[in-house]
C-alpha positions, 0 to 999 in steps of 0.5 A: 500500500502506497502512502496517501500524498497530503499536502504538508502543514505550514510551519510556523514561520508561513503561518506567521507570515500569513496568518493573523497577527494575534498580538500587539507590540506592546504584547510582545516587548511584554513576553520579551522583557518576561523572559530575559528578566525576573520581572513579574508583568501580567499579560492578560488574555491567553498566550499564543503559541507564536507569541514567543517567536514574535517576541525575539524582535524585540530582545536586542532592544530589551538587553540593551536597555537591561546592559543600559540599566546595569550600566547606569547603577555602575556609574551612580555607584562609582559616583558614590565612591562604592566599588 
């Protein structure tokens, strides 16, 4: 018996490409911040399944400002005079 030839599933990346865009900007700097950080923020609504791979435009942006924070408190605290 010949297997049945059936079209192949679009992979996640085509569905996103050609799928409804299920969530916002803000949503997904959210889901960003969320997982490069320990910082407890709510989203309301449920969690898409393509939220996370929407989510990593936005990990540039988020670990610059996370290596601007650290920066930052570095230089006040040398301005203290603390190590």
């Amino acid at each position: 018996m010949l297997a049945e030839h059936r079209p192949l599933p679009y992979t996640v990346a085509m569905t996103d490409a050609t799928g409804p865009k299920n969530s916002s900007p803000v949503r997904e700097f959210a889901a960003a911040i969320i997982f490069l950080t320990r910082i407890p923020i709510r989203l309301s609504g449920d969690w898409p399944e393509d939220l996370n791979q929407r989510a990593l435009v936005w990990f540039p942006i988020v670990g610059a400002l996370i290596g601007a924070a650290g920066g930052l408190l570095y230089w006040g605290l040398f301005l203290l005079g603390l190590p």
